[in-house]
C-alpha positions in Angstrom: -3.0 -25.9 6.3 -5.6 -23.9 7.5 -5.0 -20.0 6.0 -4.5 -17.3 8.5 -4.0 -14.1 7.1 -2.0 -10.6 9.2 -2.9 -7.0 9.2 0.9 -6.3 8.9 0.4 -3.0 10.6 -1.3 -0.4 12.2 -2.3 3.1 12.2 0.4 4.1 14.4 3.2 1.2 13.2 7.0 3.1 13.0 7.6 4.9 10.1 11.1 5.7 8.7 10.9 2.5 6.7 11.1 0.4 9.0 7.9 -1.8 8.2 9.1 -3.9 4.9 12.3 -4.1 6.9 10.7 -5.8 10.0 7.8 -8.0 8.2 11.0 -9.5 6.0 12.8 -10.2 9.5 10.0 -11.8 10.6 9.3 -14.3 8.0 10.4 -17.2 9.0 8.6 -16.6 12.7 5.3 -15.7 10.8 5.6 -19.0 8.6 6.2 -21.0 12.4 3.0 -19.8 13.4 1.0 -20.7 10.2 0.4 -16.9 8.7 -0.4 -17.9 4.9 -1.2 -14.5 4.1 0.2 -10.5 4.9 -2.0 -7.8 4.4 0.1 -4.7 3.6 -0.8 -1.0 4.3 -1.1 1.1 1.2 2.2 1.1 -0.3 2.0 4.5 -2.6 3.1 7.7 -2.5 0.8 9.9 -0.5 0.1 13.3 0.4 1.5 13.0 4.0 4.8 12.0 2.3 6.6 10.4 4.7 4.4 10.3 7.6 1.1 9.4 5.3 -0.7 6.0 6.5 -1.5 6.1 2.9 -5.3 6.3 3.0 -4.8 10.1 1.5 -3.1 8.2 -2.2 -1.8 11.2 -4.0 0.4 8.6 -6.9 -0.8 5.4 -7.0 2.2 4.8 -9.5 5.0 5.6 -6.9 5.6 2.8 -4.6 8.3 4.8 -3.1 10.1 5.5 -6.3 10.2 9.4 -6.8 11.1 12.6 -4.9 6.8 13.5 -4.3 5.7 14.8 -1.5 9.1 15.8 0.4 9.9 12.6 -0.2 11.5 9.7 -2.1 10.5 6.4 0.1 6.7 6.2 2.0 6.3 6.3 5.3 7.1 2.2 5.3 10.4 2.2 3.0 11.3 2.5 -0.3 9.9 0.4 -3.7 12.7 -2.0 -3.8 12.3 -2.4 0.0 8.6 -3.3 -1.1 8.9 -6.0 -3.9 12.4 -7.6 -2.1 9.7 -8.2 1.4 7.2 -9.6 -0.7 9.2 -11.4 -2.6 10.9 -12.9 0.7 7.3 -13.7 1.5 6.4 -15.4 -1.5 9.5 -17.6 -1.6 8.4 -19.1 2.0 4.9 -19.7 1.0 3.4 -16.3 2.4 0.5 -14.6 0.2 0.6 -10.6 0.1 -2.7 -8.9 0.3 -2.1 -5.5 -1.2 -4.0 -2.4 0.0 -6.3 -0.4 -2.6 -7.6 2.7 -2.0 -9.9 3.7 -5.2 -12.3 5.8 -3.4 -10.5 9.4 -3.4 -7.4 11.1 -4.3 -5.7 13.6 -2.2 -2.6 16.4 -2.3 -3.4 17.6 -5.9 -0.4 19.6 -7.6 -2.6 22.6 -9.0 -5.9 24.3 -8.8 -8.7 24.7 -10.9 -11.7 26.6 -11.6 -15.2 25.1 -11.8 -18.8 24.8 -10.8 -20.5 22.6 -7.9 -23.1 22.8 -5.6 -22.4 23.0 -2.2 -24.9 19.8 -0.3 -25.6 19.5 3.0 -23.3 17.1 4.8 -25.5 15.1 7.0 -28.1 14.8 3.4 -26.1 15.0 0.3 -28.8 14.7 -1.7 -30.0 17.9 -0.3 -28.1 20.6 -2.4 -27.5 24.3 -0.1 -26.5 26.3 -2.8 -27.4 27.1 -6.4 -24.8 26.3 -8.8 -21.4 28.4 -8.4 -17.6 28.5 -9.6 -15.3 26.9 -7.2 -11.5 26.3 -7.0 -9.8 23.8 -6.0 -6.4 21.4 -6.4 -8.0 19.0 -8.9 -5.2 18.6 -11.2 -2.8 15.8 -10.5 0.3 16.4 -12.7 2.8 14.3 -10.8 5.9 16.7 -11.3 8.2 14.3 -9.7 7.2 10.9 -12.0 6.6 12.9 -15.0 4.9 10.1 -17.5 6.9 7.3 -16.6 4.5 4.0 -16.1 1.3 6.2 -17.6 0.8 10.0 -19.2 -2.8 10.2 -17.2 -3.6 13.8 -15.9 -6.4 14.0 -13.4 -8.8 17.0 -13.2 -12.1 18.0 -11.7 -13.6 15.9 -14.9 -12.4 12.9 -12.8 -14.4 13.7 -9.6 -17.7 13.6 -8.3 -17.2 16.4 -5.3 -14.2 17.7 -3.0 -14.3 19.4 0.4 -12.3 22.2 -0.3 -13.0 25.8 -2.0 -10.4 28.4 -2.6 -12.2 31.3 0.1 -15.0 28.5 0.9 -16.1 27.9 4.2 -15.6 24.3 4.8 -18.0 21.9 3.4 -19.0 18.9 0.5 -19.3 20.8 -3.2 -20.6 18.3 -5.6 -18.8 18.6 -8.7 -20.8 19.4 -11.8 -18.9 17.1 -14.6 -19.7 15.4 -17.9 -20.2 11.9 -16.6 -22.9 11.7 -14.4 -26.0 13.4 -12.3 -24.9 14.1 -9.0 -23.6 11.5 -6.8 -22.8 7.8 -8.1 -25.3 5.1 -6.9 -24.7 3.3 -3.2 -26.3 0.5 -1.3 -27.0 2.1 1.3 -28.8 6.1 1.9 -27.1 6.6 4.7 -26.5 10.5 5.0 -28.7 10.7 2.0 -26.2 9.0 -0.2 -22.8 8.2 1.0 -20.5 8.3 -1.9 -18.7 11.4 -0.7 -16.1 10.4 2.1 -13.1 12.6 1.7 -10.5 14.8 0.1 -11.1 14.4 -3.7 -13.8 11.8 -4.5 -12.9 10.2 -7.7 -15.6 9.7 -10.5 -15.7 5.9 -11.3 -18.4 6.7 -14.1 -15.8 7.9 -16.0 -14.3 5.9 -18.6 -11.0 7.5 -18.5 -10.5 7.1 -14.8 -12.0 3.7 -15.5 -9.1 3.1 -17.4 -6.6 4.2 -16.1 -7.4 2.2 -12.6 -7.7 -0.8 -14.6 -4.7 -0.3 -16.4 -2.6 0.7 -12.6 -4.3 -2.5 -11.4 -2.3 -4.9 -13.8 0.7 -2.7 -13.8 0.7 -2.4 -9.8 0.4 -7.0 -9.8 3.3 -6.5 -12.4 5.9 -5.0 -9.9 4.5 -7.4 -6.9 3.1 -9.9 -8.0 0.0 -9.7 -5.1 -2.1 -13.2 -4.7 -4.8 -10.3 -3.3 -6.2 -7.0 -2.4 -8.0 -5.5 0.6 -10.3 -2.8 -1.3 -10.8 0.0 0.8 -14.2 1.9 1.9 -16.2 -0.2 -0.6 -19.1 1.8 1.1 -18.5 4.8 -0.4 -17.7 2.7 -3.6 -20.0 1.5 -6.6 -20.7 -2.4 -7.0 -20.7 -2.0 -10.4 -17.3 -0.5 -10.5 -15.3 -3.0 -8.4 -17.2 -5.5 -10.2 -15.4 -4.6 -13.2 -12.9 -3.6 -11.9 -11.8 -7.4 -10.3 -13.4 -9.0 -13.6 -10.4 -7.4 -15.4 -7.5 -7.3 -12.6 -8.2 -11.8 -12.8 -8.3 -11.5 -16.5 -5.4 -9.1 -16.9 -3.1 -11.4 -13.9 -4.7 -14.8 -15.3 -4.8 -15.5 -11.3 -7.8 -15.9 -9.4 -7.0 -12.6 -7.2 -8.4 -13.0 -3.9 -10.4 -9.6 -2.7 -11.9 -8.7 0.9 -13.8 -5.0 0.9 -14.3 -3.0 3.4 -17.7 -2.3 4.2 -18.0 -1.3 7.8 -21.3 -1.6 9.2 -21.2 -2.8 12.5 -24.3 -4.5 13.3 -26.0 -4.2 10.1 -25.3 -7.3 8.6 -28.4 -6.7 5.4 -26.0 -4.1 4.4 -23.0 -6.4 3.9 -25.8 -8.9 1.9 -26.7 -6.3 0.0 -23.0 -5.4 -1.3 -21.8 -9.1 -1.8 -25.4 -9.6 -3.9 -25.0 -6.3 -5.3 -21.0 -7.4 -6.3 -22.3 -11.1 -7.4 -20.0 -12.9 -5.0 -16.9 -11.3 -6.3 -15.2 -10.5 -3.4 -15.1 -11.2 0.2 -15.8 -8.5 2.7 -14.7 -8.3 6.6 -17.5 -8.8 9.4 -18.2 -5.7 10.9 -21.0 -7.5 12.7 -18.8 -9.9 14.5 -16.4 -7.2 15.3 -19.4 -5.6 17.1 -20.5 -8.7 19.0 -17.0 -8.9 20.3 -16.7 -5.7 21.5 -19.9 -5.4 23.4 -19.1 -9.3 25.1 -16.2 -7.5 26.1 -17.5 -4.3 27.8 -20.4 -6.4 29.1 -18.6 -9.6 30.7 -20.4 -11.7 32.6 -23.9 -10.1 31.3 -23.2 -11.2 28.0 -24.9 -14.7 26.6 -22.3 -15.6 24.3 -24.2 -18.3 22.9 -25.6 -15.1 20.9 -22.3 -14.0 19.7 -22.5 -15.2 16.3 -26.3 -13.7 15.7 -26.5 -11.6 13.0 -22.9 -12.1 11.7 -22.1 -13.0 8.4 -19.4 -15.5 9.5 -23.2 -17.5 11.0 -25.1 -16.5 7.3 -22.5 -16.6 4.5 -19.0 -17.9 6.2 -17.4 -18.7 2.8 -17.5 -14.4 1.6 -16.5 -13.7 5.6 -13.1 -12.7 6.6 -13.5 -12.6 10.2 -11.0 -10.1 12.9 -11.0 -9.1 17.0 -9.5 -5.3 15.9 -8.0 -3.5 13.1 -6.6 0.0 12.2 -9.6 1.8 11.9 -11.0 0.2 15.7 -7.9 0.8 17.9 -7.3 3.4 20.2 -7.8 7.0 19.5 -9.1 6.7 16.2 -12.4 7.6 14.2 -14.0 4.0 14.8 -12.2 3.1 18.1 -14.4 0.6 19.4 -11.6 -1.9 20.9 -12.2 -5.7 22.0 -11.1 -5.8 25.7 -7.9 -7.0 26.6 -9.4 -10.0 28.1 -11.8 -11.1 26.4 -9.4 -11.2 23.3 -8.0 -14.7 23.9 -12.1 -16.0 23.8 -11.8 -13.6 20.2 -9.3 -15.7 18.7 -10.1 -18.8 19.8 -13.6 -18.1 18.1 -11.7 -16.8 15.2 -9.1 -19.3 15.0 -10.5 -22.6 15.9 -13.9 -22.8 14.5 -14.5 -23.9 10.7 -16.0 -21.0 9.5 -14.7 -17.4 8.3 -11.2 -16.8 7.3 -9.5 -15.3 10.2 -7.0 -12.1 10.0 -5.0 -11.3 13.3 -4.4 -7.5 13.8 -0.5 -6.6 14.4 -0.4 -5.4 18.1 -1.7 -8.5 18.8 0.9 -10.5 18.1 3.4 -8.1 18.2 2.0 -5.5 20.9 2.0 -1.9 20.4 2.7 1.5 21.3 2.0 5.1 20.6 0.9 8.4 21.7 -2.1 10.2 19.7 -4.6 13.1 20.9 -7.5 11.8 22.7 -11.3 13.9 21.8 -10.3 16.5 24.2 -7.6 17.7 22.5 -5.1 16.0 24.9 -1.9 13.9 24.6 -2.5 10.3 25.5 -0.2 7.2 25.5 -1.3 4.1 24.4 0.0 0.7 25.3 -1.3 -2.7 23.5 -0.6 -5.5 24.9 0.1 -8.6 23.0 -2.6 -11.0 23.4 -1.9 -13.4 26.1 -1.6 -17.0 24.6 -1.8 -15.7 20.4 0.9 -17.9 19.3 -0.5 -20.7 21.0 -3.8 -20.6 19.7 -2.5 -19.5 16.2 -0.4 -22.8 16.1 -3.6 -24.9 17.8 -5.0 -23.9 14.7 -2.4 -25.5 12.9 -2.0 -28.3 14.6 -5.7 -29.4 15.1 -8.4 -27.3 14.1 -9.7 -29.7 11.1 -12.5 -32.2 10.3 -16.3 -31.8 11.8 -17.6 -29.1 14.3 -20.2 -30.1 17.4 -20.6 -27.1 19.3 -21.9 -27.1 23.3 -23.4 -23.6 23.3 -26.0 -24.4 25.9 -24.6 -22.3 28.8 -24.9 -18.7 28.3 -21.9 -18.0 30.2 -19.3 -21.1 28.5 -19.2 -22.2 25.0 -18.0 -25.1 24.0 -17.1 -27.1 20.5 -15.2 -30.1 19.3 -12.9 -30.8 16.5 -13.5 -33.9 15.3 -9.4 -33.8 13.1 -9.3 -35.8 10.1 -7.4 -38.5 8.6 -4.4 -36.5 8.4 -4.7 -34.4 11.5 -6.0 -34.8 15.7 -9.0 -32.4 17.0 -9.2 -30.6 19.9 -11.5 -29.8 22.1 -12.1 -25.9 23.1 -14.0 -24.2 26.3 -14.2 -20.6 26.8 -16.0 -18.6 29.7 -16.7 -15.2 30.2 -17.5 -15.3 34.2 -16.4 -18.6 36.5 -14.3 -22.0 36.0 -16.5 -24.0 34.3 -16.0 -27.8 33.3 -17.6 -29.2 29.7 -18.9 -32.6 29.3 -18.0 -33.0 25.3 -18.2 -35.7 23.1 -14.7 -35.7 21.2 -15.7 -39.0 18.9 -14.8 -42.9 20.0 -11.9 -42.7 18.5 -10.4 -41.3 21.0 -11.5 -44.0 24.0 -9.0 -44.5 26.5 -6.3 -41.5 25.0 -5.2 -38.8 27.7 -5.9 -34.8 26.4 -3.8 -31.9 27.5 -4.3 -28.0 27.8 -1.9 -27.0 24.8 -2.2 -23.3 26.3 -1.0 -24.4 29.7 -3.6 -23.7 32.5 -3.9 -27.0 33.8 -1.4 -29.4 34.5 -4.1 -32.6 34.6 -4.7 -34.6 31.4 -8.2 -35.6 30.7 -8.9 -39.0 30.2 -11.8 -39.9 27.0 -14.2 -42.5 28.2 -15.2 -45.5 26.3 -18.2 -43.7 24.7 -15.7 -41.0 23.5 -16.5 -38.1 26.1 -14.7 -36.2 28.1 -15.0 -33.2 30.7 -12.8 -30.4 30.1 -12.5 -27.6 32.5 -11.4 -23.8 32.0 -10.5 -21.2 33.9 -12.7 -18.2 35.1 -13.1 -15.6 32.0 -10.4 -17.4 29.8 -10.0 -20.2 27.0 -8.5 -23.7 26.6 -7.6 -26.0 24.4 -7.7 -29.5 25.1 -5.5 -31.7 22.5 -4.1 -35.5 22.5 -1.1 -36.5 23.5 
């Protein structure tokens, strides 16, 4: 089976607990359609309370367990909701990717007194102030949990820098602590040095926190028993840490945990290099660069050569370390990154995606499910949003299934239609798959001899003709203007 993993949600998916619920009901529909894997949203208490995404963690130890934050369950439904859907998962042969967000804390229960620098935001290596005595909610006390699971108190010790100030203008105050000079060491220099992203930015020099986040690690694989984690805004995050920090989750688990980071860089794949060098291979990450290709072949149609739209990608340079999507959370509509695929150029995505040997492919919730929700715009102004489901995704996610195996030979001579073979192998057929971004085109393609004389058929549906392999094991295979097909035997 070829593994196919889901982004289980979006930023905008239904709260009221409603998530666990659906992702349980669908099971059985996601296991038709060959999903091995479900990435979760963070599943922790956060300090949004109910309405929280979760990417502002307040107790990574409530899973939905304790009255916190005006409320009990999390924005997706309670803890038991959570380990009976993965479990449901598990028992059918579905993997759950947890979400981890290690990067900052946010919602603290009580303020303290200390001193920082204020730096300046766009060069945080440049400091604007002299040393001076801030406050700020530092101290995480977790009134609702008490100590049950761990006794762990968090204060300003435990942070690098927060962007608030009691009577502060707004700003980034670099905390002055007893665990390191100034910021913590990044890949890249971007803004100076990018360690500071939000809320409370938590201290990973620190071999307390250190600690406690392995010890949460093994404890949170306890109640769920996750087969792997998406890390979250490994950008902002030291190599050294979540190297450590995996070492001793797949020593602690005895599994070989499966990790993808988050390192969003779109176009500037030496970045993402530089982090899987930097991490020694020990964890995949998404490819941002991809994503960008996508997007601009879909704003630019016809003008793009898409026999360029794997440059640069590190699906092209290292395909085993690349988990490979069309859009996620952060990229949708009306949010920080939003730099959408194109409705119509997402079928080409996924085929790309889904039925080519390399990368490991993640398909994004509204499109296979659609979408919709109403957010402010940049102005300020209401705006209703409505996703589509992508015309043709459960096709193309049960091609891949049914017949993306055995050797590649790609036909990427025409700058306006690409075309590759699957050669199958001894257990399953190939296919044979055009894509065009302008007119119909049709693809002379050499499928292999052993296919002489057998009749091939669009599995998505466009043409009713067969196409007939010749004795040399070719065949032409059309497409339609600015779409995809699959050609497959009988």
């Amino acid at each position: 089976m070829n593994p196919t993993m889901l982004q289980g949600f979006h930023w905008y998916s239904e709260g009221n607990g409603e998530l666990y619920k659906q992702m349980k009901k669908e099971s059985d529909h996601l296991v038709e359609l060959g999903i091995s894997a479900v990435w979760f949203p963070p599943a922790y208490k956060s300090a949004g309370g109910g309405y929280s995404v979760g990417y502002d963690p307040y107790d990574l130890f409530d899973l939905g367990e304790f009255d916190q934050k005006g409320t009990v369950h999390t924005k997706y439904g309670s803890k038991d909701q959570y380990i009976d859907c993965c479990k449901t998962l598990q028992d059918k042969g579905i993997s759950v990717i947890a979400d981890i967000v290690l990067n900052h804390k946010a919602g603290g229960d009580e303020k303290e007194k200390f001193h920082a620098i204020k730096v300046d935001p766009e060069n945080r290596q440049q400091n604007i102030s002299e040393p001076f005595e801030i406050e700020s909610y530092t101290k995480f006390t977790f009134p609702g949990r008490g100590e049950k699971y761990s006794d762990f108190k968090w204060n300003f010790q435990c942070f690098s820098g927060v962007d608030f100030a009691e009577g502060q203008d707004e700003g980034i105050f670099q905390i002055i602590n007893d665990h390191g000079d100034g910021w913590e060491e990044m890949v890249s220099d971007e803004k100076g040095n990018y360690d500071y992203l939000m809320y409370n930015d938590i201290d990973q020099r620190n071999p307390f926190v250190r600690e406690e986040l392995n010890n949460w690690g093994k404890w949170y694989h306890d109640q769920i028993h996750f087969d792997g984690v998406r890390l979250d805004a490994v950008k902002h995050q030291s190599p050294e840490f979540y190297k450590e920090w995996l070492y001793t989750l797949r020593a602690n688990t005895k599994k070989n945990i499966f990790a993808v980071g988050e390192y969003w860089a779109p176009g500037e794949l030496p970045l993402l290099e530089k982090y899987i060098e930097a991490t020694e291979g020990s964890m995949s990450l998404f490819d941002s660069s991809l994503h960008h290709n996508f997007h601009e072949a879909s704003l630019k149609g016809a003008e793009y050569d898409l026999r360029q739209i794997f440059d640069n990608t590190l699906t092209k340079n290292n395909p085993l370390l690349s988990v490979i999507l069309v859009d996620n959370h952060d990229t949708q509509p009306l949010q920080d990154l939003e730099a959408p695929v194109e409705q119509w150029f997402k079928p080409l995505a996924y085929a790309l995606i889904l039925l080519r040997k390399d990368g490991y492919p993640c398909v994004f919730y509204p499109d296979l499910f659609g979408a919709t929700y109403t957010d402010k715009d940049k102005e300020g102004n209401d705006q209703e949003i409505f996703l589509d489901k992508v015309e043709k995704i459960e096709e193309l996610l049960k091609a891949r299934q049914l017949f993306a195996y055995g050797e590649q030979r790609d036909y990427f001579e025409d700058a306006n239609c690409l075309g590759w073979i699957r050669e199958g192998d001894g257990n399953n057929k190939g296919c044979a798959v055009v894509l065009s971004n302008k007119d119909a085109y049709e693809k002379s393609m050499e499928i292999g001899k052993q296919y002489a004389g057998q009749k091939f058929f669009d599995f998505l549906g466009w043409f009713p003709d067969k196409v007939t392999i010749d004795e040399n094991g070719w065949g032409i295979f059309p497409v339609p203007a600015g779409n995809v097909s699959v050609w497959v035997p009988e």
